[in-house]
N, C-alpha and C positions, 0 to 999 in steps of 0.2 A: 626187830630184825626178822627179813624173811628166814620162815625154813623150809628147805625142800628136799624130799626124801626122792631119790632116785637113782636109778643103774647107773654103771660107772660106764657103760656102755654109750649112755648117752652125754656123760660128760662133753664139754668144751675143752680144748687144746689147753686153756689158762688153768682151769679149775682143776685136770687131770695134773697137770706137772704142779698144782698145790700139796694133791692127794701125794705126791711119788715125796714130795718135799718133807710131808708131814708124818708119814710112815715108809722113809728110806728102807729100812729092816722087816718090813711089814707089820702087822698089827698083835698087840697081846690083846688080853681076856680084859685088862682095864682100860682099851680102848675101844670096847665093841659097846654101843648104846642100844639096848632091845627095845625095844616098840611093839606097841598095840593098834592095828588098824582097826578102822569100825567093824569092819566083818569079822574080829575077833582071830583073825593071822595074827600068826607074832611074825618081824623082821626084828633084822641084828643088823647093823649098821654102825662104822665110823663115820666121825665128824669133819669137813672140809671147810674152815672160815674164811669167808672174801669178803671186802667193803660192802657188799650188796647184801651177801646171803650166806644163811648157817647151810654147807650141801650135806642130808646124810647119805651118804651112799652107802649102799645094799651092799650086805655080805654075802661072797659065791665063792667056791672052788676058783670058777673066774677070775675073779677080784685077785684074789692072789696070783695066778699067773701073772695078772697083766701087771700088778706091781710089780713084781722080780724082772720083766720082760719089756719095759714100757723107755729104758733109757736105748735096751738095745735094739729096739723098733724103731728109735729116733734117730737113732745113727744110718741103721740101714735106708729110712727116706733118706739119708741126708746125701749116702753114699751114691743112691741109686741116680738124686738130681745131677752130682755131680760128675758123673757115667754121661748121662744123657746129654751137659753142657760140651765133654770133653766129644762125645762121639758128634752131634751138632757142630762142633768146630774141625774136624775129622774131615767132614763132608761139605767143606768150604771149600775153596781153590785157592783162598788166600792164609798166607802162613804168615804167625801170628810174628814174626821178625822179616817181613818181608817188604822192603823198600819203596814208595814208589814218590815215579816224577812230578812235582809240581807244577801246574800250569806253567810259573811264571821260570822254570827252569826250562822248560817244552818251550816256549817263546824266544828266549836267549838261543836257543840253539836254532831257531830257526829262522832267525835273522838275515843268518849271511846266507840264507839258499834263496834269497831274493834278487 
């Protein structure tokens, strides 16, 4: 299986809601995997496993925010599309209980002005 060491910044929408999935509480000391790149950095990194690939993502002050903060960023997109469908329909002329005549109703009644 692939591994791929990388910021949680560049996460994918799927792989980030794994990460939130698999450290709800965020991360202890027996979940942090340190690493040796060839230029001899160390990284500290948890583990994210999907059908494809083992993800490690990079440990940062960051990292942690964006765990604590990442359900209520989700909400806020979710609030704001829903603003924007509500004010979109706002600036119609047509109201969302609002009746109208059918041809074949418009027909019937225009019968007898013949």
């Amino acid at each position: 299986m692939k591994r791929i060491l990388i910021d949680y910044k560049k996460l994918n929408h799927d792989v980030a809601a794994r990460l939130i999935d698999s450290y709800p509480y965020g991360y202890g000391d027996e979940d942090i995997i340190v690493l040796k790149k060839p230029s001899g950095e160390i990284v500290e990194a948890v583990e994210v496993r999907t059908e494809e690939a083992i993800y490690l993502v990079k440990i940062s002050k960051s990292l942690s925010n964006f765990i604590s903060n990442f359900e209520e960023n989700i909400e806020k997109e979710l609030d704001k599309k829903e603003d924007a469908e509500i004010a979109l329909a706002e600036n119609e002329d047509i109201s969302p209980n609002q009746e109208f005549e059918s041809d074949a109703d418009a027909s019937t009644e225009n019968e007898g002005l013949l």
